[in-house]
C-alpha positions as CSV (number, residue, x, y, z in Angstrom):
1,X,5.6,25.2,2.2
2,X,5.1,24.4,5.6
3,X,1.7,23.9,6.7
4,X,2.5,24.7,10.3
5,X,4.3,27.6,9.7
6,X,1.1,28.9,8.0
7,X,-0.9,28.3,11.5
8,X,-1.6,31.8,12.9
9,X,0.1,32.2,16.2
10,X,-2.2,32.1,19.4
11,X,-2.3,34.8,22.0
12,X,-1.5,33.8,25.5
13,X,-3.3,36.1,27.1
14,X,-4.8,34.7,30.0
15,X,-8.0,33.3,29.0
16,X,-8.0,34.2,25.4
17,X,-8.6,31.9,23.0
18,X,-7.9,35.0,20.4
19,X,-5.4,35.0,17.3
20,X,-2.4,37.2,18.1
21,X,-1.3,40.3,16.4
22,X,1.6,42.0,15.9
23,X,1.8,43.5,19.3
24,X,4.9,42.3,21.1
25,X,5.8,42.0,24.9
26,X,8.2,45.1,24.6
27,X,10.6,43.6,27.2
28,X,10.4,40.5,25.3
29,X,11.3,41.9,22.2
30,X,14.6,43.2,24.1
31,X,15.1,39.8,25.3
32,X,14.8,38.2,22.2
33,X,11.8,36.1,22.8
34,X,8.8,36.0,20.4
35,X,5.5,37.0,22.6
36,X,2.6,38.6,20.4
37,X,-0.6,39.4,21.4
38,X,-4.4,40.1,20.3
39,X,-4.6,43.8,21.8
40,X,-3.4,46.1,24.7
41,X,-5.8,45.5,26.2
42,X,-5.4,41.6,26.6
43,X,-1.6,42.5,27.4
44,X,-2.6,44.7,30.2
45,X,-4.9,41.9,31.8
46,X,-2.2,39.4,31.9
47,X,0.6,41.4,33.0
48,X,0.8,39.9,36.3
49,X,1.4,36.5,35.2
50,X,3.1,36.8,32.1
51,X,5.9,38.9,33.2
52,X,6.7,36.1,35.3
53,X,8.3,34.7,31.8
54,X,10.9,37.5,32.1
55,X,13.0,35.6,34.8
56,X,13.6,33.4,33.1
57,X,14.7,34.2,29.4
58,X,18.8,34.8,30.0
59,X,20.6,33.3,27.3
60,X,23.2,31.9,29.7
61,X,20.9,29.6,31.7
62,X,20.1,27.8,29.2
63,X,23.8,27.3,28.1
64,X,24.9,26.9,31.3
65,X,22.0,25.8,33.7
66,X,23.4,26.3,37.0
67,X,23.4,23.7,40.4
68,X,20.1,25.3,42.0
69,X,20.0,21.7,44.6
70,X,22.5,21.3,46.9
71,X,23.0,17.5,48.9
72,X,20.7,16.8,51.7
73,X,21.9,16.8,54.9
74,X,22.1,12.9,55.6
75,X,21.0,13.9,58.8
76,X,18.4,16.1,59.0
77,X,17.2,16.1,55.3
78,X,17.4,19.9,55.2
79,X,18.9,21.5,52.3
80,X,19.5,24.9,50.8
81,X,17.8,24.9,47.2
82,X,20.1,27.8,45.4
83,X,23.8,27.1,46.8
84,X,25.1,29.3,43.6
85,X,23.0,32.4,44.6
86,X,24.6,35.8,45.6
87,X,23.2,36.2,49.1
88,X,23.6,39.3,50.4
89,X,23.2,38.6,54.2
90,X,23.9,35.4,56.3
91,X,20.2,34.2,56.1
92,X,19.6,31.3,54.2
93,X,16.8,29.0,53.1
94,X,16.7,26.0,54.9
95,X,14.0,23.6,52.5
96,X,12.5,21.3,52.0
97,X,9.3,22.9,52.8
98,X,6.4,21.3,54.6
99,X,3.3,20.5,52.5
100,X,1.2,22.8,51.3
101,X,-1.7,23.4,53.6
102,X,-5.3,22.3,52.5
103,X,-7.9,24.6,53.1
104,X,-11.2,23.3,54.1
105,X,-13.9,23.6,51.1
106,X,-16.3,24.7,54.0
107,X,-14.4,27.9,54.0
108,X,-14.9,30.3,50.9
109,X,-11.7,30.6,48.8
110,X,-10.4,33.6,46.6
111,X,-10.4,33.0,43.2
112,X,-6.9,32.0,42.8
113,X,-7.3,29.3,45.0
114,X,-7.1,26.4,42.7
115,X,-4.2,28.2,40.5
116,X,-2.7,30.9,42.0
117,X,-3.8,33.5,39.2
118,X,-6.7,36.1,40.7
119,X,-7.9,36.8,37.5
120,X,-10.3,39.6,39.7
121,X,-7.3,42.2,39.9
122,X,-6.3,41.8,36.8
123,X,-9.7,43.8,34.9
124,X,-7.8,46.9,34.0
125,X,-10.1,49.7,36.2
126,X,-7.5,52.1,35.7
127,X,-5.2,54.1,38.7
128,X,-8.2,56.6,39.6
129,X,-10.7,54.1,39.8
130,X,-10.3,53.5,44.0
131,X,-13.4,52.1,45.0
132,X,-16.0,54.0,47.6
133,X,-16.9,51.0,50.2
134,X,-20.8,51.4,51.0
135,X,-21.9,50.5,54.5
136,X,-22.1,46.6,54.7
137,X,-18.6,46.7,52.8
138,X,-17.4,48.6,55.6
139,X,-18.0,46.2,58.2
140,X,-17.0,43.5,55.9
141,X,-13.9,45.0,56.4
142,X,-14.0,45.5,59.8
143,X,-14.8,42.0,60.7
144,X,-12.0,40.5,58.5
145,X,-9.6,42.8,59.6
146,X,-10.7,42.0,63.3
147,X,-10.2,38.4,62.5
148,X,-6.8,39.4,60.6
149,X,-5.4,40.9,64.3
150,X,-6.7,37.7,66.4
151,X,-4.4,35.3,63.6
152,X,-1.6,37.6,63.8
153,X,-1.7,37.4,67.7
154,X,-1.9,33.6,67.5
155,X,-5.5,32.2,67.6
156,X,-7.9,30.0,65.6
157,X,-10.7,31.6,62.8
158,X,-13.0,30.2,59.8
159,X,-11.0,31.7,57.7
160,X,-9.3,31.5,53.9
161,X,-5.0,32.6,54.3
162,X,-4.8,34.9,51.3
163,X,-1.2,34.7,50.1
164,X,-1.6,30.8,49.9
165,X,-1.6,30.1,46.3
166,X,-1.4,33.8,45.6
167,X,0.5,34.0,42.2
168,X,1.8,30.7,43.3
169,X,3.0,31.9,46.9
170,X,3.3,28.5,48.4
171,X,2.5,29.2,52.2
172,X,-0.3,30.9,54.4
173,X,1.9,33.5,55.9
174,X,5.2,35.4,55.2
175,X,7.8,34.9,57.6
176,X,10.8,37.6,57.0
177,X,13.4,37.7,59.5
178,X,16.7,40.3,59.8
179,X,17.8,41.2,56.1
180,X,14.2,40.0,54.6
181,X,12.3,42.8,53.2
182,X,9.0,40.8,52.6
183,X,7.6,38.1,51.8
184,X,9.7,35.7,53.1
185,X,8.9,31.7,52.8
186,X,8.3,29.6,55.4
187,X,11.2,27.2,55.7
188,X,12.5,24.9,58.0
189,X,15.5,27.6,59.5
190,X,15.1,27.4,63.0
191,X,14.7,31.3,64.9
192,X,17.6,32.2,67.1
193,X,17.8,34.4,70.1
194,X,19.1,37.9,68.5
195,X,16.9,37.9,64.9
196,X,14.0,40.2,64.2
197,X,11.1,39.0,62.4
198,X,7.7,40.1,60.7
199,X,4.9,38.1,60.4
200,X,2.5,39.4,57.9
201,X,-0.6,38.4,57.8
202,X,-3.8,38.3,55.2
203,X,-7.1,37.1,55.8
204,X,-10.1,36.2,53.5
205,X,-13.7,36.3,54.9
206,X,-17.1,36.4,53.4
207,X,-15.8,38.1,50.6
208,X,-13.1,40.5,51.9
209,X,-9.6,40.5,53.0
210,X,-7.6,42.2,55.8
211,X,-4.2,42.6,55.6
212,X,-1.5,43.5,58.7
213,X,1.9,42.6,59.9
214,X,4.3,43.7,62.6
215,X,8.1,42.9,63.3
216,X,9.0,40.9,66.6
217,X,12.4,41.1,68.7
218,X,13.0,37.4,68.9
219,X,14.6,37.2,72.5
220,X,16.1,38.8,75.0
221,X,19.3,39.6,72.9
222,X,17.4,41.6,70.1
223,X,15.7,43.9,72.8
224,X,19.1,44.6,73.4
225,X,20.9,45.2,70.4
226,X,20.6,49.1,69.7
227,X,20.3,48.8,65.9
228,X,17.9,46.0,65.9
229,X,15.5,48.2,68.3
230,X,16.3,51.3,65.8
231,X,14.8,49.4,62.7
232,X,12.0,48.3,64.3
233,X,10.9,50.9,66.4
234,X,12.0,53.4,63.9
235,X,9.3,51.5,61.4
236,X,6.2,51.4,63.6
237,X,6.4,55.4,64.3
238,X,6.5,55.8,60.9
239,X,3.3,53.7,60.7
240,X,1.8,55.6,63.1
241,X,2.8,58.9,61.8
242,X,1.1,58.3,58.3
243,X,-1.8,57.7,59.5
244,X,-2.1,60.6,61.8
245,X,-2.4,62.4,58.4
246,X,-5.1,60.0,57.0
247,X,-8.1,61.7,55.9
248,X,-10.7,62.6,53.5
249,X,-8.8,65.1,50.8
250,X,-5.0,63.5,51.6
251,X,-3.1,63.1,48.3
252,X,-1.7,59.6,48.3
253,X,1.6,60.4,47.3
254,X,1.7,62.3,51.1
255,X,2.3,59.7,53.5
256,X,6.1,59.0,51.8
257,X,6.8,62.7,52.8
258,X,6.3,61.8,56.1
259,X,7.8,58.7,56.2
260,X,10.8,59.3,54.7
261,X,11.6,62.5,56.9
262,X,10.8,60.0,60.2
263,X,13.2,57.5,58.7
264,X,15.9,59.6,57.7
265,X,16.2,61.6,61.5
266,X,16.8,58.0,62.8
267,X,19.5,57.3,59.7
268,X,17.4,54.8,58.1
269,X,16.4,54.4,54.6
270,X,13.0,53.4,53.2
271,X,12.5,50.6,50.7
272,X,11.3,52.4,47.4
273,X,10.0,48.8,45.4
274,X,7.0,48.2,47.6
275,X,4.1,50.0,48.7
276,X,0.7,50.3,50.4
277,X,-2.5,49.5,48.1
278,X,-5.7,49.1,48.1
279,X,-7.6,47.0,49.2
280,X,-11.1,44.8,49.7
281,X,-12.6,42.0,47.6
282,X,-10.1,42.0,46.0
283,X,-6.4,41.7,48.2
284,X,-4.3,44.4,45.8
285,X,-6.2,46.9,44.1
286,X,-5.9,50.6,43.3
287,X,-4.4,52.9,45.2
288,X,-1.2,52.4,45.5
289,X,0.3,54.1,48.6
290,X,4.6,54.7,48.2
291,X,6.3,54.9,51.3
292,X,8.9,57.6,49.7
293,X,9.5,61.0,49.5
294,X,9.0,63.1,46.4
295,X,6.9,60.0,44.7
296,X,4.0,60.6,42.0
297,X,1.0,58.9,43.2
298,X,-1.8,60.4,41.7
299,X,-5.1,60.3,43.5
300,X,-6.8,61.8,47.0
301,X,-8.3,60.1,49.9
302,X,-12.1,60.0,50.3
303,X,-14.3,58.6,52.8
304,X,-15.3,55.1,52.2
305,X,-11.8,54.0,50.3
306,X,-10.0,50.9,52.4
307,X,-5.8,51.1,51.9
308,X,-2.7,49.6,53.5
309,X,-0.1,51.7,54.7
310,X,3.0,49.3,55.4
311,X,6.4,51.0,55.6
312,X,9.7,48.9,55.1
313,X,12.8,50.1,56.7
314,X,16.3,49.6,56.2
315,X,19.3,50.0,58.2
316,X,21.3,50.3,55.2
317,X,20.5,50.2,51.5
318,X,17.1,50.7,50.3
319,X,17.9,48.7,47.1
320,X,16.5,45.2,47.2
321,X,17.3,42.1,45.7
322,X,15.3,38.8,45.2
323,X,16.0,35.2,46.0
324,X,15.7,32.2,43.1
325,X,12.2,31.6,44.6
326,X,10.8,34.7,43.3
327,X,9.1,35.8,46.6
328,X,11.7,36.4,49.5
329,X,13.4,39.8,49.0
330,X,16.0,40.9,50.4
331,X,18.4,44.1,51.0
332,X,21.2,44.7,49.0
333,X,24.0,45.3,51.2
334,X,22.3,42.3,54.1
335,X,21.2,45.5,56.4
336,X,18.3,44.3,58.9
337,X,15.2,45.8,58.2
338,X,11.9,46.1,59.7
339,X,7.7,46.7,58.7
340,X,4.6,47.4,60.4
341,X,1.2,47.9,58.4
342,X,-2.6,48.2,59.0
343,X,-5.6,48.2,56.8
344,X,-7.3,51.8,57.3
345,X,-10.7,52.9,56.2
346,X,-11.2,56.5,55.5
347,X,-14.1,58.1,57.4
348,X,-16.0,61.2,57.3
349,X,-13.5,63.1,59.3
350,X,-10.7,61.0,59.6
351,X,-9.2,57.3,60.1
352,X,-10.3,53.4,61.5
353,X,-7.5,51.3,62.2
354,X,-9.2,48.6,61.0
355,X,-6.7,46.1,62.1
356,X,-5.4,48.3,65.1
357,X,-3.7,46.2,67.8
358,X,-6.2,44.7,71.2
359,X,-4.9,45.1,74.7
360,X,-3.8,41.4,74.7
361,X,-1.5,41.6,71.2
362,X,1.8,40.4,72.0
363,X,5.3,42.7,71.1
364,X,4.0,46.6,71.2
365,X,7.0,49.6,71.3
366,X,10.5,49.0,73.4
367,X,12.3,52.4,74.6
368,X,14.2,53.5,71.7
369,X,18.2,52.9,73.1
370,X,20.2,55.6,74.0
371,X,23.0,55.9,70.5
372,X,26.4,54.6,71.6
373,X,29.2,56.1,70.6
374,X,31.7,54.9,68.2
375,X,34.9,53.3,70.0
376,X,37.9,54.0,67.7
377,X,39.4,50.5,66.5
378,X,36.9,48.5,68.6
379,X,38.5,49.4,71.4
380,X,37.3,50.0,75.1
C-alpha cells in the first residue's frame, strides 16, 4: 500500500497545525472539492479566508481557462485585465495598477498588514457579543474618526489606511464611480465630467479605526443630470435619517425600515448584500447593521457600542454582481448608485457623529431637481 495515502490529512485552518476530521466545507462538498477540517470551531475561524477557495473551483475553468489579459495599449501601456467578463455597465478597469503603497514602520499597522489576513476578527465572539467602549476607547474613536474626515477631505495624517492589504485589498482607499457599489480599485481610468463617485475611507490610529465615505458629483454636468442628483442625494437623507433614530434601546434590524421607505418614495432601491457593522480595534466586527426593510438583525443599541451605518443606493436593480478581482461590485442591470456612511457612537441619550462632516468638507447636499416628465418617443 501506499505510504502516502496512509498520511492523515492536515487541516487548513488558519493557524492549525491540527489533523483533520471528517468535517467537510459543506459548499465544498457540493463543489466537489475535498476540504476537511479539525472542528467547527476551526472552520468558523477561517471562514473569511477560506471561502475565498469557492471562486475558484468551476470545473470549466480549468478545462477551458479563459483570456483574463488583454494586449497593452502600445501607447499608453493601459490594459483591461478581464476582456471576457460580463460587465454590466460601461465602466471598465483600466490596469495596470500603480505600486502598492509602503507604509511607514513608524506608523502602527493592523494585524493584517504583512498578509492581508486580520486573524483579530476572525475569534468567533458570537452575533450578541457587540462590545461596550469604556471612556478612553471612546475618544480613541473620536480621534481616529476625526483624522478619518480630514483624509477624506484631502489632507495629510500619521496614520495606517486600513483596507490596504485588507484580505488582500490592494490599495489604501476605494474609489467606486457610477455603476460601482463598493469597493472599487483604484486604476488608472481617468474621471470624466458627468460620473459620480465615492470615496470611502478607513483609518487606523493608536489602536482604532474610523471608517466614512461620501459620493461626489464630478463636474458641472453631474450636478445637472436629474438622476445622478437623485441617487446621491436620495442616499445621504437616508444616512441622515437612520441616525436620527440612533439610540440607546434601537433594535438593529430598524434603521433598514427607514431606509428603505426613504429610498423607495424617491423610486430607488437599496443594495441588500452589504451592510453597516461594527466597529473599533478591530475594522468589522459585530453588529451588523442591514440597510433593508423587513431584515432579521438580532441585537439592540446601547450606550458605549461604536457602528457604521452606510446605505448603498441604486437607481435600478439592487442585485449586485462582482468583477474577476473579487473586490469591485457592481449593479446588475449598470444602474448608477450612490453611498454615504459615518461611524456613530451611542451615548447616554442619543448619537455622536463621530466622523460628522467640518465646515470646510468639500461636496455637501445639491437641491434635489425638479422630476421631468417623460417626452413620448424622445421627442420635444
Amino acid at each position: 500500500m501506499d505510504q502516502a495515502a496512509e498520511k492523515p490529512r492536515k487541516c487548513p485552518g488558519l493557524e492549525c497545525e491540527n489533523d483533520a476530521s471528517t468535517l467537510q466545507c459543506p459548499t465544498c462538498l457540493k463543489q466537489g472539492t475535498e476540504s476537511y477540517f479539525c472542528s467547527q470551531d476551526c472552520f468558523k475561524r477561517s471562514w473569511g479566508e477560506h471561502k475565498k477557495v469557492h471562486k475558484s473551483t468551476n470545473p470549466l475553468r480549468k478545462l477551458f481557462p479563459p483570456n483574463i489579459v488583454s494586449e497593452p495599449d502600445p501607447e499608453s501601456g493601459h490594459f483591461n485585465p478581464f476582456p471576457t467578463f460580463g460587465f454590466t455597465g460601461p465602466l471598465r478597469p483600466v490596469y495596470p495598477l500603480s505600486a502598492k503603497r509602503e507604509v511607514p514602520r513608524s506608523i502602527p499597522h493592523p494585524d493584517y498588514a504583512a498578509d492581508g489576513i486580520p486573524r483579530s476578527e476572525q475569534k468567533f465572539v458570537g452575533r450578541h457579543n457587540v462590545k461596550v467602549l469604556d471612556a478612553k476607547e471612546q475618544e480613541g474613536m473620536r480621534k481616529v474618526c476625526r483624522l478619518a474626515r480630514e483624509v477624506l477631505d484631502i489632507a495629510a495624517t500619521e496614520s495606517y489606511p486600513s483596507p490596504l492589504n485588507y484580505y488582500h485589498f490592494p490599495k489604501s482607499v476605494c474609489t467606486s464611480p457610477n455603476e460601482v457599489i463598493c469597493h472599487g480599485i483604484p486604476d488608472q481610468r481617468v474621471l470624466l465630467e458627468g460620473d459620480i463617485l465615492n470615496l470611502d475611507v478607513t483609518l487606523y490610529h493608536e489602536g482604532f479605526h474610523g471608517d466614512l465615505n461620501e459620493t461626489y458629483h464630478v463636474g458641472e454636468p453631474a450636478r445637472a443630470d436629474a438622476d445622478s442628483v437623485r441617487v446621491v442625494e436620495t442616499a445621504r437623507e437616508c444616512l441622515d435619517k437612520a441616525i436620527e433614530i440612533v439610540k440607546p434601546g434601537m433594535l438593529f434590524r430598524d434603521p433598514g425600515n427607514v431606509i428603505e421607505k426613504h429610498a423607495k418614495s424617491r423610486d430607488c432601491s437599496v443594495i441588500k448584500t452589504y451592510c453597516g457593522h461594527g466597529i473599533n480595534q478591530l475594522f468589522h466586527t459585530v453588529p451588523n447593521i442591514p440597510h433593508y426593510a423587513k431584515n432579521k438583525a438580532v441585537g439592540t443599541a446601547k450606550a458605549g457600542m461604536c457602528f457604521t451605518i452606510e446605505p448603498m443606493i441604486s437607481l435600478g436593480s439592487y442585485r449586485d454582481k462582482t468583477w474577476p478581482d473579487d473586490w469591485t461590485s457592481v449593479t446588475t442591470d449598470g444602474s448608477r448608485t450612490a453611498q454615504f456612511e459615518h461611524t456613530l457612537l451611542v451615548t447616554e441619550d442619543g448619537v455622536e457623529i463621530l466622523t460628522a462632516r467640518l465646515p470646510t468638507s468639500p461636496g455637501g447636499p445639491i437641491a434635489m431637481p425638479e422630476k421631468v416628465e417623460a417626452v413620448p418617443n424622445g421627442l420635444k
